[in-house]
N, C-alpha and C positions, 0 to 999 in steps of 0.2 A: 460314431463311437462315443461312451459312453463318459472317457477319459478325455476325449477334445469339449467334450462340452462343459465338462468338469470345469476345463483348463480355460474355457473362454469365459464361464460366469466369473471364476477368480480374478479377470481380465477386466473385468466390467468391476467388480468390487472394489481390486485396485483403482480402477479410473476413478470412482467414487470419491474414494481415499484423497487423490490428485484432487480431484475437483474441492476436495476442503481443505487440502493447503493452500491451493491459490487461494480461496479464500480467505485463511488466516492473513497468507501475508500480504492480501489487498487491505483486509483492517488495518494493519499494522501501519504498511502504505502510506493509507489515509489519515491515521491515527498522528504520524510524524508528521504529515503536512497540514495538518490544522495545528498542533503545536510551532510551528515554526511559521504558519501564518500568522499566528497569535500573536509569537514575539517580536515578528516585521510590524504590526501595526502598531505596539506598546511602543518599539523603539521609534515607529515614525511617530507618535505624537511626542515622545520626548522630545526627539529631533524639531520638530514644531514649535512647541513650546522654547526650547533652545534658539532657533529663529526669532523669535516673538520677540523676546529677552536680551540677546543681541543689537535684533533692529532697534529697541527702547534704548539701551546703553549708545548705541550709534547718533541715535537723536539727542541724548542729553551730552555726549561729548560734543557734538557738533554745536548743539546751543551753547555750551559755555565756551568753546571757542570764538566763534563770533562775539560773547563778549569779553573776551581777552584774557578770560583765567585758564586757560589750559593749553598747549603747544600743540601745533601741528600733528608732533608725533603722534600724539595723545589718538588725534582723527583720525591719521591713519593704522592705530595699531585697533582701533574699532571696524574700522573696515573691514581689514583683514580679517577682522575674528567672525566678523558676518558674513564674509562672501565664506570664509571658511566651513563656515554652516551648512550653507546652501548646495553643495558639491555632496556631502552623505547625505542632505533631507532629499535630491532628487535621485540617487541612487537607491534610498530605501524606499521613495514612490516606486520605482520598478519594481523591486523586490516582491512589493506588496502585491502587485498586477499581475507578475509571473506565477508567485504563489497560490495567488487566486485562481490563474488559471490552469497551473496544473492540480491544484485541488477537485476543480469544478471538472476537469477533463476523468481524472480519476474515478470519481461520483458519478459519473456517467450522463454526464450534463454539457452540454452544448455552452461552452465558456463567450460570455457577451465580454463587450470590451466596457461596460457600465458595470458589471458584476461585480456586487459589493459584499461577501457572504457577510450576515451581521454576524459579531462577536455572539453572542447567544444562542445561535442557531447550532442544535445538536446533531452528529452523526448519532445513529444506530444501526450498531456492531450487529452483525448477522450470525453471528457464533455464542450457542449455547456458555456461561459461563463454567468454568472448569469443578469439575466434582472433585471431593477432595479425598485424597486417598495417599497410601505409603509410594512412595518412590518410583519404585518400578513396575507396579501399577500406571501412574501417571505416566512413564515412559511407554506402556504398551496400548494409550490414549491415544499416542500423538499420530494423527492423520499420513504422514511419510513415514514414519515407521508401520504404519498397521500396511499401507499398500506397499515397502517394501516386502512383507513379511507374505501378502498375497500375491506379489509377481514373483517370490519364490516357490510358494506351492504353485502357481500355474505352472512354470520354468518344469516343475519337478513332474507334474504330469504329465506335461508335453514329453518329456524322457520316458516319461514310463509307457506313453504310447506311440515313441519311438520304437524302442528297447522291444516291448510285444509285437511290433510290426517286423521286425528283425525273421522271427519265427514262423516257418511256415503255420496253416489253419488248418484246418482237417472242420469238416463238417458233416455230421450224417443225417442221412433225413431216411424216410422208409415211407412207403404209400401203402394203405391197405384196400382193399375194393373187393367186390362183388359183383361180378357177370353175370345175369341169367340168360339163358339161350330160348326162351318164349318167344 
């Protein structure tokens, strides 16, 4: 019937539609966990650097304790502030590893436990950039709207060769022919 086939290409154009929203929102996806990889490793070299800094400040309290210009307290309020450290710098080592490997899992990539994505290394977005137009235009762009708008024309055929099948058919045909009796 000429209305199911109708109803099945609009079916297939939706799916199309579907097929480039997932897409968008795997960019998207992808797009938020390189940013947020990003800031795991900014903040783990602070955090680094803060270690470093610490450990220094620990060594010069401890030297001038031993030679007698600074109190006890002094050592232990250095410790503390270094082991203090140390408890976010390996929490945001994880961060950074899990990041990685839901980044790398995401990308379609087989996540190593050595995988180091560099800072520099670009994603490319599989999505056309958006053309620029009035409103509601752009609103009749968007991929889930266009294949909602195509599973309603199918929806609508499929009725309407319901709706026709409701009705009986009548069909006529006629044959003409010629006999000789030779």
């Amino acid at each position: 019937n000429r209305v199911t086939v109708s109803a099945a290409q609009l079916d297939l154009l939706a799916a199309l539609e579907d097929y480039k929203t997932q897409l968008a929102n795997l960019t998207k996806s992808l797009a938020l966990g390189w940013y947020a990889l990003a800031e795991s490793k900014a903040q783990l070299a602070l955090l680094h650097e803060t270690a470093i800094a610490d450990q220094a400040n620990l060594d010069l309290v401890e030297a001038s304790y031993r030679l007698g210009t600074t109190r006890a307290s002094d050592v232990l309020q250095a410790q503390e502030q270094y082991i203090s450290t140390q408890l976010p710098l390996s929490q945001t080592k994880g961060q950074v590893l899990t990041r990685e490997h839901a980044l790398s899992t995401q990308a379609g990539r087989y996540p190593r436990m050595d995988a180091n994505l560099a800072a520099g290394t670009r994603l490319e977005p599989q999505l056309d950039a958006p053309q620029p137009g009035i409103p509601s235009l752009l609103v009749q762009r968007r991929p889930d709207l266009r294949k909602a708008i195509l599973d309603l024309h199918a929806q609508d055929a499929r009725i309407a060769a319901a709706e026709a099948a409701r009705y009986p058919r009548f069909s006529l045909s006629s044959s003409v022919g010629y006999q000789s009796s030779e």
